[in-house]
One Martini backbone bead per residue (centre of mass of N, CA, C, O) as a GRO file, in nm:
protein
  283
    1UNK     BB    1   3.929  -2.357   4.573
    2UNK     BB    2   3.735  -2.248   4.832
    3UNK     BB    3   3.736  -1.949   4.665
    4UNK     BB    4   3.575  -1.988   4.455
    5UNK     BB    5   3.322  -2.189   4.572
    6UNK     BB    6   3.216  -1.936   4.694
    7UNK     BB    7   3.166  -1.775   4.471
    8UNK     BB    8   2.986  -1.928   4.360
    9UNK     BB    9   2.757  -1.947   4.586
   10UNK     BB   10   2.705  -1.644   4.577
   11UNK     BB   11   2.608  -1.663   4.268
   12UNK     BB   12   2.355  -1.840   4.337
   13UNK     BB   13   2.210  -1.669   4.575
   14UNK     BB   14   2.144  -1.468   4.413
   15UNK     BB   15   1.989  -1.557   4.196
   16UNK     BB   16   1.783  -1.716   4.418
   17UNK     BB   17   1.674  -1.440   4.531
   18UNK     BB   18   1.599  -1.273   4.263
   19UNK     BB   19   1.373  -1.476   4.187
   20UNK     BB   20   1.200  -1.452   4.436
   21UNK     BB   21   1.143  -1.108   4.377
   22UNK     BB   22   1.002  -1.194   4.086
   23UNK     BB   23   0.806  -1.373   4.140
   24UNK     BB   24   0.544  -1.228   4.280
   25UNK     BB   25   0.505  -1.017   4.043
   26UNK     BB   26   0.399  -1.230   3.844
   27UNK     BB   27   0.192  -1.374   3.999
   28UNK     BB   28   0.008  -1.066   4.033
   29UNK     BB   29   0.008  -0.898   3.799
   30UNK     BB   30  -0.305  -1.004   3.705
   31UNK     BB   31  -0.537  -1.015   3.933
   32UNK     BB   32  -0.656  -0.701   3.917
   33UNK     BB   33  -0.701  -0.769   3.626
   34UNK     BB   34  -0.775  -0.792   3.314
   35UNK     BB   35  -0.888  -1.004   2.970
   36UNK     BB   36  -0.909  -0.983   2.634
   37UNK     BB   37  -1.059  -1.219   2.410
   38UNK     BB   38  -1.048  -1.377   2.052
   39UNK     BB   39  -1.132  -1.333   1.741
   40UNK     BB   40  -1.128  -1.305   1.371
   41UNK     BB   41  -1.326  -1.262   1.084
   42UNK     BB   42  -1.477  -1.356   0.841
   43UNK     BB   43  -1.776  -1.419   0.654
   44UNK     BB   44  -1.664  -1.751   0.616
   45UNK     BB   45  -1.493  -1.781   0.945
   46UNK     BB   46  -1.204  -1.717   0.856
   47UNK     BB   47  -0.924  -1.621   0.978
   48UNK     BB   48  -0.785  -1.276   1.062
   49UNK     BB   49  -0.480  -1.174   1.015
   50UNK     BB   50  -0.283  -0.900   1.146
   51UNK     BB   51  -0.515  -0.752   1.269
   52UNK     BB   52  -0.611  -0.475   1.419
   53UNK     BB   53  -0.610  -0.412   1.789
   54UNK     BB   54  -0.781  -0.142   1.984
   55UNK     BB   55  -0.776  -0.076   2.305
   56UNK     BB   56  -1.001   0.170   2.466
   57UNK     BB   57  -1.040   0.392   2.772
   58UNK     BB   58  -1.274   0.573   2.873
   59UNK     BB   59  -1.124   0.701   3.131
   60UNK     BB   60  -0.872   0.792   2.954
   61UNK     BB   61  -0.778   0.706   2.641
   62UNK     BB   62  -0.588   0.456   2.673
   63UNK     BB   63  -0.416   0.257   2.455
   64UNK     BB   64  -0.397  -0.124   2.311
   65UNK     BB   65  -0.201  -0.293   2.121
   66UNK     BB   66  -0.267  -0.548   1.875
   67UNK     BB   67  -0.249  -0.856   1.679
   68UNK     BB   68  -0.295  -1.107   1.556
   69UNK     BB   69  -0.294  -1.423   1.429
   70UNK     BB   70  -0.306  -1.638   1.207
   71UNK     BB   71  -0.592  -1.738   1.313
   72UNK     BB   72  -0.713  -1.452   1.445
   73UNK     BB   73  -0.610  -1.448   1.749
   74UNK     BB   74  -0.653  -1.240   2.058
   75UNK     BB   75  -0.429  -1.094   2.337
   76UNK     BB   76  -0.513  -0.895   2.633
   77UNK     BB   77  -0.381  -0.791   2.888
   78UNK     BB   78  -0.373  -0.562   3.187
   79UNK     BB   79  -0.677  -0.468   3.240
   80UNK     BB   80  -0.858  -0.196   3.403
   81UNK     BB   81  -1.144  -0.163   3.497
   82UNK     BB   82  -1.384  -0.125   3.288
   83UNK     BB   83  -1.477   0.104   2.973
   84UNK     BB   84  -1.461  -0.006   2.651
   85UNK     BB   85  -1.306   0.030   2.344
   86UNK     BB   86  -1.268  -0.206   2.021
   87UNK     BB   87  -1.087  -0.202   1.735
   88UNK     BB   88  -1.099  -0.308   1.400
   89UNK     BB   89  -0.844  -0.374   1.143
   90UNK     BB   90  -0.811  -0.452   0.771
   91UNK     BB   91  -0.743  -0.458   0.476
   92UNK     BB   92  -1.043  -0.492   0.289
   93UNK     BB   93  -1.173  -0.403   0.558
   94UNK     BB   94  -1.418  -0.308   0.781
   95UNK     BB   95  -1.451  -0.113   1.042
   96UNK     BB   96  -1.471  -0.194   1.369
   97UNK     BB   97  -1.678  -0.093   1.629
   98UNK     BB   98  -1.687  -0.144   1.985
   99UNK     BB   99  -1.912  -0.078   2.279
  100UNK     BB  100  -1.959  -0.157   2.574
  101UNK     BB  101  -1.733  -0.236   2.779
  102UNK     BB  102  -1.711  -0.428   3.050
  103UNK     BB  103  -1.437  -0.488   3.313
  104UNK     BB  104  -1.333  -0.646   3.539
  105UNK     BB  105  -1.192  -0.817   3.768
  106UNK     BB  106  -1.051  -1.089   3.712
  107UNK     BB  107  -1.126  -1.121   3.410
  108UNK     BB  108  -1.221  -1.327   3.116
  109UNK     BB  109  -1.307  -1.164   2.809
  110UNK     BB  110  -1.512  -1.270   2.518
  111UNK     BB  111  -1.436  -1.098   2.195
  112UNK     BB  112  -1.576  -1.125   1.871
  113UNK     BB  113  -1.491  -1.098   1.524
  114UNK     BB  114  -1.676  -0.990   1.169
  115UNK     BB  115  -1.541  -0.901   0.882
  116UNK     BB  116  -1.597  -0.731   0.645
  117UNK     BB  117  -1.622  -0.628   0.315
  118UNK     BB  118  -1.434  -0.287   0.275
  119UNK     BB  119  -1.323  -0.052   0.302
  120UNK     BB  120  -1.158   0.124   0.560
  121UNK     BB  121  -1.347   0.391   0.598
  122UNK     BB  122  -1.569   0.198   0.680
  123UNK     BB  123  -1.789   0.203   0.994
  124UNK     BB  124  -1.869  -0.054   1.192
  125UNK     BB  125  -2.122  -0.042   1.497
  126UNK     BB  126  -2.123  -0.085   1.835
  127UNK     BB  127  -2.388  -0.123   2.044
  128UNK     BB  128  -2.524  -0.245   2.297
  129UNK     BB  129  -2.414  -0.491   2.400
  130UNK     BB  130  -2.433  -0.757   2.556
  131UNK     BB  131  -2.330  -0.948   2.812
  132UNK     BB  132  -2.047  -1.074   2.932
  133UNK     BB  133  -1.912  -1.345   2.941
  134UNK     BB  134  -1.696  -1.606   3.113
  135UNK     BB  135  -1.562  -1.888   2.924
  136UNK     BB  136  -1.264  -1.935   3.013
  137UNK     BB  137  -1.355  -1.971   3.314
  138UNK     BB  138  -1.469  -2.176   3.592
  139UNK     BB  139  -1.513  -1.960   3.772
  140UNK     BB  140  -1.666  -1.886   4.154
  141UNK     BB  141  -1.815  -1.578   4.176
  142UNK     BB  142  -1.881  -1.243   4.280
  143UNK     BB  143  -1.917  -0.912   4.192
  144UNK     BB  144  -1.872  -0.589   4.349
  145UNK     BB  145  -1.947  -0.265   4.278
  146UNK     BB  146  -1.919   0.060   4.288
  147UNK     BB  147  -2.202   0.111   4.352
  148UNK     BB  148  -2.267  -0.107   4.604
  149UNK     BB  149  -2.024   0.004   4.794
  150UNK     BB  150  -2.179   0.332   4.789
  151UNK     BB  151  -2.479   0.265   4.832
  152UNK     BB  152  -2.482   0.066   5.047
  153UNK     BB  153  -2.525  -0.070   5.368
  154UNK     BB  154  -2.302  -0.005   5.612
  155UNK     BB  155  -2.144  -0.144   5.896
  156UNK     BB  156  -1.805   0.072   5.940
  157UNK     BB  157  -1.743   0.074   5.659
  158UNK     BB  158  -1.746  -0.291   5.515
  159UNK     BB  159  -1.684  -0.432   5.251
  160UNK     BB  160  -1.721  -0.734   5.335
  161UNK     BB  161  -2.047  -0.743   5.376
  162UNK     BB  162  -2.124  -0.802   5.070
  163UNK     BB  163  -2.026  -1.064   5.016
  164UNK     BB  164  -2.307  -1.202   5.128
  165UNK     BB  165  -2.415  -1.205   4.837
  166UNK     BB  166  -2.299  -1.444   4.806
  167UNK     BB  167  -2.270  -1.766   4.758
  168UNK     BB  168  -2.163  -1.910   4.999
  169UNK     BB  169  -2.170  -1.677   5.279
  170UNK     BB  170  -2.063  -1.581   5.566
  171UNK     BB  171  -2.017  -1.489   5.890
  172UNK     BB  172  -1.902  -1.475   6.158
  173UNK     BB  173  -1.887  -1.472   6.476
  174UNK     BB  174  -1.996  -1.334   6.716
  175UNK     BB  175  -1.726  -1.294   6.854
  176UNK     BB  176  -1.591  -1.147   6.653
  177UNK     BB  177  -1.828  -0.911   6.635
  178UNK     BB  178  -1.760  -0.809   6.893
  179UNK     BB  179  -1.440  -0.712   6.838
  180UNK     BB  180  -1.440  -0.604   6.518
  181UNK     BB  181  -1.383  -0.842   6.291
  182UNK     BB  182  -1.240  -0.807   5.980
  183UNK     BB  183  -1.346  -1.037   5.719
  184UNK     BB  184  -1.524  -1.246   5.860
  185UNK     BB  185  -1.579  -1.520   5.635
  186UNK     BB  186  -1.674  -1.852   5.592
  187UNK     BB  187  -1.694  -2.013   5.266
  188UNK     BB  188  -1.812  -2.355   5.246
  189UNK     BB  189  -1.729  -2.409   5.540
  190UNK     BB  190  -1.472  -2.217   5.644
  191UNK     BB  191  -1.260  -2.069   5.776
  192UNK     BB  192  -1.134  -1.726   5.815
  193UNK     BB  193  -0.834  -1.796   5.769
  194UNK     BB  194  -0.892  -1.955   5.462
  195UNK     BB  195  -0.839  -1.661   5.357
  196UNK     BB  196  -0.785  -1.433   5.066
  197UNK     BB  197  -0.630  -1.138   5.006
  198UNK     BB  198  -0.635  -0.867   4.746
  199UNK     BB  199  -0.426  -0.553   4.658
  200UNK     BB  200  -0.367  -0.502   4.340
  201UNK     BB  201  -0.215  -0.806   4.326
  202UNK     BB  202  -0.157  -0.808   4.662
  203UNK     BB  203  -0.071  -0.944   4.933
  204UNK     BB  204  -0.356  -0.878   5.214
  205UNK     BB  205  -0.271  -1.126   5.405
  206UNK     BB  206  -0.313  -1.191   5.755
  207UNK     BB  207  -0.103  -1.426   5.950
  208UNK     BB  208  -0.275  -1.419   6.231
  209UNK     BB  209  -0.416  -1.635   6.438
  210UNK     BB  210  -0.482  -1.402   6.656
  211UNK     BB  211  -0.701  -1.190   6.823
  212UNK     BB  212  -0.588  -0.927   6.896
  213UNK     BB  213  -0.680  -0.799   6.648
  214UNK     BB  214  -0.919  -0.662   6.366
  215UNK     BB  215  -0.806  -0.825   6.127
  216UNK     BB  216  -0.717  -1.046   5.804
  217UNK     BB  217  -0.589  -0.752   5.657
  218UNK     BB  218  -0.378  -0.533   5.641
  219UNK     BB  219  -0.555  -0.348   5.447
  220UNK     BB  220  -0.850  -0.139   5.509
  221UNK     BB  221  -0.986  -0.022   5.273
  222UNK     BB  222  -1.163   0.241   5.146
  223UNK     BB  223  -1.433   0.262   5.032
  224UNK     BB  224  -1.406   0.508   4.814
  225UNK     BB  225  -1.152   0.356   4.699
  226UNK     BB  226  -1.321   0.134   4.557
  227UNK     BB  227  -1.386   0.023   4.268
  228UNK     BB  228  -1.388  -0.329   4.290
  229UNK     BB  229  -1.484  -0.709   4.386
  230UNK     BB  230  -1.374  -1.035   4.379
  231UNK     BB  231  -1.564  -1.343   4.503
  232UNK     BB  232  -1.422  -1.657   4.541
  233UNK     BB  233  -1.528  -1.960   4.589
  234UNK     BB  234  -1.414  -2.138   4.319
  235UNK     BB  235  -1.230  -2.285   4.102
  236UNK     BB  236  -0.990  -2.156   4.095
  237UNK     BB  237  -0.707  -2.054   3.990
  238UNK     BB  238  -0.335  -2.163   4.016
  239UNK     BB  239  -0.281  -1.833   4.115
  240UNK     BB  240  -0.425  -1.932   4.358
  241UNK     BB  241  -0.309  -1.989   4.690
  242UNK     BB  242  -0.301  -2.070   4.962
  243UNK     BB  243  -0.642  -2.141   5.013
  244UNK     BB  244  -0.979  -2.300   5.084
  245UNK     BB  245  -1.188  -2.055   5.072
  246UNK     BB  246  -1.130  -1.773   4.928
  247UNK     BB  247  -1.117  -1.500   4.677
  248UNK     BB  248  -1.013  -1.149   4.789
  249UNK     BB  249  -1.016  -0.885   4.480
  250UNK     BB  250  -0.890  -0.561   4.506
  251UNK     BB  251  -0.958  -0.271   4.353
  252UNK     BB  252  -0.854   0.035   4.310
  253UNK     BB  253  -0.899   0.329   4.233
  254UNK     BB  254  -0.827   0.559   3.935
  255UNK     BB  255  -0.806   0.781   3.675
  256UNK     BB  256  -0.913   1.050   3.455
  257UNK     BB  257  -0.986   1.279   3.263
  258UNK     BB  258  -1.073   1.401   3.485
  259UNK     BB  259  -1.138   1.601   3.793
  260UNK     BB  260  -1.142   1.451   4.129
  261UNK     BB  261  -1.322   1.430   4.439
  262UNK     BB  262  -1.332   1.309   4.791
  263UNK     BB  263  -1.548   1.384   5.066
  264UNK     BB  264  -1.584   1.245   5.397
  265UNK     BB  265  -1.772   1.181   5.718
  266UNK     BB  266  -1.776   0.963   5.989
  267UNK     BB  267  -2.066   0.908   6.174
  268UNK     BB  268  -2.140   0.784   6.535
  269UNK     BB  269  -2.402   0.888   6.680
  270UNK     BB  270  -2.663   0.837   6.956
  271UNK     BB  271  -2.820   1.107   6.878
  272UNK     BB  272  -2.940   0.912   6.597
  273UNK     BB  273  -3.076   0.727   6.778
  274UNK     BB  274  -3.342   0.499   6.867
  275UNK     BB  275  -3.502   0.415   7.087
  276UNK     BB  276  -3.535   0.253   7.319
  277UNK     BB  277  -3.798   0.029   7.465
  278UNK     BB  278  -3.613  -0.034   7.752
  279UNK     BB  279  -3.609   0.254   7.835
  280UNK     BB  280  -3.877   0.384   7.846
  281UNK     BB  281  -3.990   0.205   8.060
  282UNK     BB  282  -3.752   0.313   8.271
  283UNK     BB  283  -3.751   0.620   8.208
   0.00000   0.00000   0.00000
């Protein structure tokens, strides 16, 4: 009987453990791409069910199907940042193609189409359309782009110095910045350790709460290296837990259609520094 028993526990151990391992995966599954939701419609605003929905990324040529609902709703999770390209089509109307879509990091955006009657070889394309909303959810905060990463005066090459750029985010204290310490951002008055840092949908978030470190994350991505960052400072979702500060989202750049690389070197001689006023005064 008793050993029944211990065998019964060693198999709830093991689910219960499995389970463990398998729930950070499905929790960060989606934190660092991007969701395209939105209608299919006929002329007359009703729902066009079946309807065929295929996103593909312009910078890979890689496409992701899926079909309407009965309502004419769809939704694609798990795409990954940059511009993408979106066909709509369903027999007896027209194809429709949007392009000009860049979805960011964590971004949930809402793209509805409208279908015309008539052949479905007839394509009606749209081009250059407005930027899109994010009306899905409430969070606030904003995205900072590989332009402004690469082109951006850095000192350290530290991106999370760009943070600054969002409202309500200060820098960390003269002390940390003595000691070289990155990452160290204040947030709408709480301090540097109650922010959470995620690569790739990874925590990657340092709890030493040691000054010993140089950084607040586990690991420091290179600009380089960098697609985009979002940096939510409020109302963030559900997903996104035990942290009171900030939530600073990055992704990592990924392959495209052609081949390509980068070679970069970090140099900082005081040969090319600016004379000191008091140095020269002392001769």
């Amino acid at each position: 009987m008793e050993e029944v028993t211990m065998r019964k526990k060693s198999w709830l151990s093991s689910v219960l453990f499995t389970g463990l391992l398998l729930a950070p995966c499905a929790l960060h599954a989606q934190q660092d791409t991007a969701t395209l939701t939105g209608d299919v419609r006929d002329e007359t605003g009703a729902g066009v069910p079946q309807a065929s929905v295929v996103v593909t990324s312009v910078a890979t040529n890689i496409p992701l199907r899926t079909e309407t609902s009965a309502r004419g709703s769809y939704t694609l999770p798990g795409l990954k940042p940059g511009p993408y390209q979106v066909t709509v089509e369903k027999q007896g109307f027209q194809k429709t193609v949007r392009s000009g879509i860049t979805l960011q990091v964590n971004q949930v955006a809402r793209v509805d189409f409208t279908l015309k009657l008539g052949s479905i070889e007839s394509v009606v394309e749209v081009i250059g359309a407005a930027p899109l909303l994010e009306t899905e959810t409430s969070s606030r905060g904003a995205v900072i782009d590989q332009k402004k990463i690469v082109e951006l005066p850095l000192n350290g090459r530290d991106y999370n110095q760009l943070a600054l750029l969002s409202p309500g985010v200060l820098g960390g204290t003269p002390r940390l910045a003595s000691i070289g310490f990155k990452g160290a951002l204040n947030v709408n008055g709480n301090r540097v350790f109650m922010n959470a840092f995620l690569l790739d949908g990874v925590d990657n978030t340092s709890y030493s709460n040691s000054f010993r470190g140089d950084n607040v994350q586990v690991v420091q991505p290179s600009v380089e290296a960098l697609q985009e960052f979002k940096i939510q400072t409020n109302a963030y979702a559900a997903e996104f837990g035990r942290s009171a500060g900030a939530v600073i989202n990055a992704t990592i750049r990924s392959g495209t259609n052609s081949f390509k690389g980068t070679v970069y070197e970090f140099l900082r001689n005081d040969a090319f520094d600016a004379s000191n006023f008091f140095a020269k005064l002392a001769g």
